[in-house]
N, C-alpha and C positions, 0 to 999 in steps of 0.2 A: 295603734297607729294605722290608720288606711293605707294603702298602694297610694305611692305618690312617686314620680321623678325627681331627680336631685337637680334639675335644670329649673331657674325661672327668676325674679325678678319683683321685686318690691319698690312701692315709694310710700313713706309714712310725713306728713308733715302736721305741725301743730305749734301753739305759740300759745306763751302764760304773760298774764299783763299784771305787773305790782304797783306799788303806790311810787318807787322811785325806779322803775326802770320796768320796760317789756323785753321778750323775747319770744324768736322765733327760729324753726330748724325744721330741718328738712332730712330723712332717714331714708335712706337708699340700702338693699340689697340685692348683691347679683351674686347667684346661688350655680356652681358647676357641678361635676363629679368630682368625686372622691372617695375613698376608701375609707376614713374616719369624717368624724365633724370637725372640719380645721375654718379659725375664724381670722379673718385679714380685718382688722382696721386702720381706717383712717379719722383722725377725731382731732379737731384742735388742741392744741400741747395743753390750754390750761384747763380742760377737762379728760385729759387724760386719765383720773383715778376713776373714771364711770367705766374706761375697758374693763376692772377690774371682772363684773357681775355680767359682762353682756353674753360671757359663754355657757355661763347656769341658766340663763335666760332663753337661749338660742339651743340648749340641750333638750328642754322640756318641747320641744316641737319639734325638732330633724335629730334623728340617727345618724346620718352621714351626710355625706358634701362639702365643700371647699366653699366657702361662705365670704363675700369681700362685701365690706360692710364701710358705708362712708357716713360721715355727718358736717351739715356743714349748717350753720348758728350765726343770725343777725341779731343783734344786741342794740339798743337804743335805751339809753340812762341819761336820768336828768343831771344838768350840769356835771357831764364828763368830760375829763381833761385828755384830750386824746393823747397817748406815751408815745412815743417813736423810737425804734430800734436803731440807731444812730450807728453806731457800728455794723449793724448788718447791711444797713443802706449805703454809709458809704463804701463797704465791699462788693454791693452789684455795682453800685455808682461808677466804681476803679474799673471793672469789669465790661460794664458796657462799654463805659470810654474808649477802652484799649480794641474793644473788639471793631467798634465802631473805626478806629485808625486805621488797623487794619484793613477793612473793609468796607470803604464809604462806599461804595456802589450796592452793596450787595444787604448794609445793615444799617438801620436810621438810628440815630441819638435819641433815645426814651426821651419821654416828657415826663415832668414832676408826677403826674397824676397817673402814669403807669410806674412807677416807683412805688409811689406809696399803695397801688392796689395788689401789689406783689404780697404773699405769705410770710406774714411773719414780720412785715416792715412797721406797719401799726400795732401795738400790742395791744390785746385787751387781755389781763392778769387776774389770774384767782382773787388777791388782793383786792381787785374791785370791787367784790362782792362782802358781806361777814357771812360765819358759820353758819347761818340758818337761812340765809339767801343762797348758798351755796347747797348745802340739802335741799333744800324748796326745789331748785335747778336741777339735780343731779336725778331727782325721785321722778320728776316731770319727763326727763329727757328717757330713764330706763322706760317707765311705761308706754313713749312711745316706740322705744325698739321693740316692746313686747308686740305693738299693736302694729307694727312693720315685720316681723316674724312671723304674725297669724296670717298674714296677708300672703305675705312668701311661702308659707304653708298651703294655703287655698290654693295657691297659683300653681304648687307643685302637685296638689293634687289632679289639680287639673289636666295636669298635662299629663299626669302619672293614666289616667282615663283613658286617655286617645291611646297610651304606647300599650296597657292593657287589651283593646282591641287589636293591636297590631301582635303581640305576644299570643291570645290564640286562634287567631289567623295560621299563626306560624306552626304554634303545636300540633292543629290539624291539618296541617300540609304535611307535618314531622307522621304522623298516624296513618296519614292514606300512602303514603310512599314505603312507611314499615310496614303495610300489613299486602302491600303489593309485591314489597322482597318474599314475605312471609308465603303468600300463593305459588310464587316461583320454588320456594326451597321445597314445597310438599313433593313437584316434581323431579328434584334432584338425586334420587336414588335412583332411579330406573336409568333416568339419563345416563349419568357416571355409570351407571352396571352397560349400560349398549356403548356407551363409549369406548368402558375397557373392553368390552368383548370385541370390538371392533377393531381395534388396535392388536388384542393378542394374536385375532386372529389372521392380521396382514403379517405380521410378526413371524409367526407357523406355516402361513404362506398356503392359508384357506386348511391346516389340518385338523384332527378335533382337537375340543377344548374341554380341558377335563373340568365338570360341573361345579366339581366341590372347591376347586381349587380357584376358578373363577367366583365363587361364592364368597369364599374369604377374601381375595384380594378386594372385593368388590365393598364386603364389609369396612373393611380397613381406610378404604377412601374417602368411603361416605362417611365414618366417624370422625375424619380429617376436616371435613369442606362439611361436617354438621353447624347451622348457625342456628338452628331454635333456641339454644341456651340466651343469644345474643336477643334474638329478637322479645321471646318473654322478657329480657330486663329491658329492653326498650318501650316496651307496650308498658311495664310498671312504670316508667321514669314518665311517660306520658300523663298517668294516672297521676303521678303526683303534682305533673308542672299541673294539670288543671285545678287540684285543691286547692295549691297555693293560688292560683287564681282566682276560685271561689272565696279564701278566706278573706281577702279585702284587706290586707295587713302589709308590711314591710316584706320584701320577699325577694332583694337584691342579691344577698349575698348566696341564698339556698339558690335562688335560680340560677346562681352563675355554677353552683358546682354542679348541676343538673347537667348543664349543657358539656359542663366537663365531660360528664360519663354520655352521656349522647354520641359526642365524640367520639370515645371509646369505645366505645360496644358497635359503632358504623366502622370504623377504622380496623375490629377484626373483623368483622364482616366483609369487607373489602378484600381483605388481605387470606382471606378463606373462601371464598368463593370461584367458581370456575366458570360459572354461567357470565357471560360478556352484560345480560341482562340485570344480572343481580349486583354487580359491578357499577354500570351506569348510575341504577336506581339508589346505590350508596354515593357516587359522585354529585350525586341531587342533595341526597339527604345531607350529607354533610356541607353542600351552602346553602340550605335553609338553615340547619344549625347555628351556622356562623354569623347568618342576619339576626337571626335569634339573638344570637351572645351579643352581639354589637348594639340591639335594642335594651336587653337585660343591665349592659355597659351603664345605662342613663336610670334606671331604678333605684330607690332610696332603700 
């Protein structure tokens, strides 16, 4: 699979014409985030056994995302007897009425013809059709979800292109901000060594400072406030978001744990550091990170 967003947007329509009846429909997809591949539809009751296949369908194209799936199907048969849901109707029927009483200012009394255009008021029933009109139907309609999937596919890759550009934008601001901490730490022994020397010896009240003994404590600090361990595994985490950028593939879930450790390796950095410099430049790093994460959020 190529690098694509889990955000976008399908419309698939088509129509099959037979000797006793045409038909037509129309297949919409609106594709979010998500964590798995979860599929929402919506499909008129008397085709409802086509959900059955539409998620092995919609599997062979997305990894993940929250997938809300509608279909909506005009039907024209010769010499049909249109059915009416007569119980259903007269329960909006009761319903409007009353509300209508309630509230003649505020709500108008339906007309017949917004009754009957309500869901569910005219039936049209499996019954309508026999078994092989209804396979015929059913084979028709899944191929076009497949050909509304490819679509929503393309569309996410599309966009999955543009957040790529924006993803190593970021890794290279993540890069030059690490290897600017990385500058500043080379200087951090000497620093921390005149600092403490500077401190003991307001301390002693300008007396000597015995060499050796500033040498260890000096050692001791600098092994404290050492961040190259942090910084090599950051400059690697780098190395890798770019491959996975290179590779062209799915790379949602790896990049987010990436940014995990981003986080973590700047957050001891921070929390190790003495230079007000080295400090700042982690306060940086860590909201680039987090725009990072917030774009990676939208990868499939």
């Amino acid at each position: 699979m190529q690098i694509s967003s889990m955000t976008g947007f399908a419309r698939q329509s088509g129509n099959m014409e037979r000797a006793n009846f045409s038909l037509s429909w129309v297949w919409e997809i609106k594709s979010v985030n998500g964590k798995n591949l979860d599929l929402k539809t919506r499909l008129p009751l008397w085709l409802d056994e086509i959900s059955l296949n539409l998620r092995n369908i919609a599997a062979n194209c997305f990894e993940r995302g929250s997938l809300t799936v509608s279909l909506d199907v005009m039907v024209e048969k010769n010499n049909e007897e249109v059915k009416v849901n007569r119980l259903l109707l007269e329960k909006i029927t009761q319903s409007a009425i009353e509300l209508h009483r309630k509230y003649p200012n505020d709500i108008q009394a339906p007309t017949v013809g917004e009754l009957f255009a309500l869901d569910g008021v005219l039936e049209l029933q499996k019954g309508n059709f026999n078994d092989d009109e209804m396979a015929d139907i059913n084979r028709n309609l899944r191929a076009g979800f497949e050909e509304c999937c490819i679509r929503l596919q393309a569309d996410r890759r599309q966009e999955g292109l543009k957040i790529k550009s924006v993803l190593t934008q970021q890794v290279d601001k993540i890069e030059q901000l690490v290897l600017q901490v990385g500058r500043l730490a080379l200087a951090q022994p000497e620093i921390l060594k005149q600092r403490l020397y500077k401190q003991i010896k307001e301390l002693l009240d300008n007396s000597e400072i015995n060499e050796d003994r500033l040498a260890q404590e000096a050692v001791l600090l600098v092994n404290r406030a050492d961040i190259k361990e942090e910084i090599d595994r950051l400059l690697a985490h780098i190395k890798t978001a770019r491959q996975l950028l290179e590779a062209n593939q799915t790379l949602g879930r790896r990049f987010d744990f990436l940014c995990q450790e981003f986080n973590r390796e700047t957050n001891t950095i921070c929390s190790k550091a003495s230079d007000i410099r080295i400090i700042n430049y982690g306060m940086e790093l860590k909201a680039v990170i987090e725009q990072l994460r917030e774009q990676v959020q939208n990868m499939e």
